[in-house]
C-alpha positions as CSV (number, residue, x, y, z in Angstrom):
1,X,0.0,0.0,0.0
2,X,3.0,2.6,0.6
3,X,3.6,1.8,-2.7
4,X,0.8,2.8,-4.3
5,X,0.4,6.1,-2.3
6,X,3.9,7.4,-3.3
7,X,3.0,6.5,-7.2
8,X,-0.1,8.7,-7.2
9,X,1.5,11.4,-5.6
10,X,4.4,11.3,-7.7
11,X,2.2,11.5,-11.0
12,X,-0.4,14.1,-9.9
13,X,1.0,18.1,-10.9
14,X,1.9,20.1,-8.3
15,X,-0.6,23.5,-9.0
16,X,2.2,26.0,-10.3
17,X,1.1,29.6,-9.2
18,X,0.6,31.7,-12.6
19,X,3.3,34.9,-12.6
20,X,2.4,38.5,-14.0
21,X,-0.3,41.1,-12.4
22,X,-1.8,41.4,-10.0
23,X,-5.6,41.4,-9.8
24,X,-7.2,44.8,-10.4
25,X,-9.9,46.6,-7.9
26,X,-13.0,47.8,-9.2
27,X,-11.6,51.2,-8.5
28,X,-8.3,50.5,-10.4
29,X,-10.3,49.0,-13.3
30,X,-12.3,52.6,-13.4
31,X,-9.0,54.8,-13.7
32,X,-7.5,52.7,-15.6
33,X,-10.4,53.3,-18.3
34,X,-10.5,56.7,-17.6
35,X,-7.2,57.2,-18.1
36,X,-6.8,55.0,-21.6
37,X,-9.9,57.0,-22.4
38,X,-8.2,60.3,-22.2
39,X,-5.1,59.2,-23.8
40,X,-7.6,57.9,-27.2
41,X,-9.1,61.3,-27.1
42,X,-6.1,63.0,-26.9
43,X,-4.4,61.1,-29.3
44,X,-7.8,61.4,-32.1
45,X,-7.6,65.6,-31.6
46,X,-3.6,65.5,-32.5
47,X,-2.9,68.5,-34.3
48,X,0.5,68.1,-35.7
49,X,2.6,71.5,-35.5
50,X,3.8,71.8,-39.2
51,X,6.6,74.4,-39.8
52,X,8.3,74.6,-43.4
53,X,12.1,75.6,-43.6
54,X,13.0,77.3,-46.6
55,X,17.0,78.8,-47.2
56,X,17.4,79.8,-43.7
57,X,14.0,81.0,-42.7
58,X,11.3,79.2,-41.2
59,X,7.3,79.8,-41.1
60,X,4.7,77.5,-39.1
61,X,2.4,76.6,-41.4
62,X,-0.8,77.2,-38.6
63,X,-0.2,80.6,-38.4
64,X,0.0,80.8,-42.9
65,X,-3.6,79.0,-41.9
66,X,-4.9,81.4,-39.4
67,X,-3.5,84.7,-41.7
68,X,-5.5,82.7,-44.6
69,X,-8.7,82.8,-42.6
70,X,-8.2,86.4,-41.6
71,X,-7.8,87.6,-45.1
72,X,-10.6,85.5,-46.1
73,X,-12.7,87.2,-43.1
74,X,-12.1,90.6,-43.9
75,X,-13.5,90.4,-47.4
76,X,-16.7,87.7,-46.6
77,X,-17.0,88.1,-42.4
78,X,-20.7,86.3,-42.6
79,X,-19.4,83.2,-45.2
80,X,-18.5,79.7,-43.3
81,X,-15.4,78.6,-44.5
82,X,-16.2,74.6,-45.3
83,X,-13.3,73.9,-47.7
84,X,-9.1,75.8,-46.7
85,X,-6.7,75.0,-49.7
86,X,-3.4,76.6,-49.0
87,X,-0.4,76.5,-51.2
88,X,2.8,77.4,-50.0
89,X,5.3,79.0,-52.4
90,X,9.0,79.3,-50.6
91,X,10.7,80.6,-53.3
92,X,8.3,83.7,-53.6
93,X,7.4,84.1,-49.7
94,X,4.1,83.9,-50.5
95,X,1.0,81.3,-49.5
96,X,-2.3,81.3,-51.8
97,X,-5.5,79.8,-50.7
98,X,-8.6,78.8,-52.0
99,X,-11.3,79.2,-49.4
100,X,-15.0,76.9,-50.6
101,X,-13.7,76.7,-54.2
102,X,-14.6,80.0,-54.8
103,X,-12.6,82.7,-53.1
104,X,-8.8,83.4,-53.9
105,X,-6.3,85.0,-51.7
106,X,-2.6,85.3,-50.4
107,X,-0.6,85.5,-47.8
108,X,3.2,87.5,-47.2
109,X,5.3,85.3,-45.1
């Protein structure tokens, strides 16, 4: 009978205890998902900073944007703007835009 108790304890696993984290709390769980919910949102409203270099001189490309709206303001204040198209000429200092397919301006830089 010794016998046959050491052979079933010899072939039964031993229960290995699993490695890695912890068990989170209900409270954990909540800022955790709050947290990965503000880092989505701020990661889906990234505005990249855009800034052209040109022969020494350098001009951020949001404020060509904003100076393009301006311009476009002054001539048509109650008009939405729907549709910006700005093209950026270096070699001329200069930045056109199209504003709703219709309207046709420039910029100095």
């Amino acid at each position: 009978m010794d016998k046959e108790k050491t052979t079933s304890a010899a072939t039964e696993p031993e229960a290995k205890k699993k490695g890695g984290r912890k068990p989170m709390t209900a409270g954990e769980k909540a800022a955790a998902a709050k947290a990965r919910a503000e880092s989505k949102a701020k990661a889906n409203s990234l505005k990249p900073s855009v800034i052209l270099q040109f022969q020494g001189s350098e001009v951020d490309l949001d404020t060509l944007v904003e100076a393009a709206k301006a311009g476009f303001r002054q001539e048509k204040k109650r008009t939405l703007i729907t549709d910006l198209k700005l093209y950026v000429k270096p070699e001329e200092r200069m930045a056109y835009y199209v504003v709703n397919e219709t309207f046709n301006g420039s910029v100095a830089f």
